[in-house]
N, C-alpha and C positions, 0 to 999 in steps of 0.2 A: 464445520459451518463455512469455511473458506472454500470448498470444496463442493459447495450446493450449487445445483442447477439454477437454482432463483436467485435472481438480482438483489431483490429484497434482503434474503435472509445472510449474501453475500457483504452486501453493502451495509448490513446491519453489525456483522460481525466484527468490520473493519472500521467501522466510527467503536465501537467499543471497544479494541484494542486498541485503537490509538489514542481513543480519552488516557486508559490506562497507560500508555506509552512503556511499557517493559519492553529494557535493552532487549534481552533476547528475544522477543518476537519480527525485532525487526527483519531475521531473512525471511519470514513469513509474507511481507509485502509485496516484494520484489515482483514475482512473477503477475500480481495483482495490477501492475503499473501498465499491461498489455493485456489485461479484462476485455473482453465485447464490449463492455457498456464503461460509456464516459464517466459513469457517478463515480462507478466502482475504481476507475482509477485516479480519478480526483481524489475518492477517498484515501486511498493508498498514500498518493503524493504528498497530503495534507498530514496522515499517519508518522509515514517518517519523516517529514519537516518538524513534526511536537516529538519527536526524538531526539532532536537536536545530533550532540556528537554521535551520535550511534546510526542515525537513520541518514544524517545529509550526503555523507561520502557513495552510498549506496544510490540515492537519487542523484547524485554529479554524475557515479558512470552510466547508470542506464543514458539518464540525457544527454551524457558524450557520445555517446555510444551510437548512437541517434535510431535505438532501435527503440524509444517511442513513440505511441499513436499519435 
């Protein structure tokens, strides 16, 4: 579903993983954070920030990184 052409079904997959917040889905995010569509990487951003220790290190270096949109 991370993997769908549609925004919808993208953006949809990614508010339910991150309700769920499992450690391990968090490198699933990542590449999520440089989506076409702003939801979808708000959504991401908001995903691993409710991961707390597992997702923020991941959102420090993209945004050090400054290879986000």
């Amino acid at each position: 579903m991370l993997s769908s052409t549609r925004t919808a079904t993208v953006y949809a997959a990614v508010v339910t993983l991150g309700q769920i917040a499992h450690p391990h889905d968090v490198e699933l995010f990542e590449p999520l954070l440089n989506h076409e569509r702003a939801i979808v990487r708000e959504s991401a951003a908001v995903a691993l920030g409710r991961m707390g220790k597992t997702g923020l290190p991941i959102l420090l270096r993209v945004m050090n990184s400054g290879a986000v949109r």
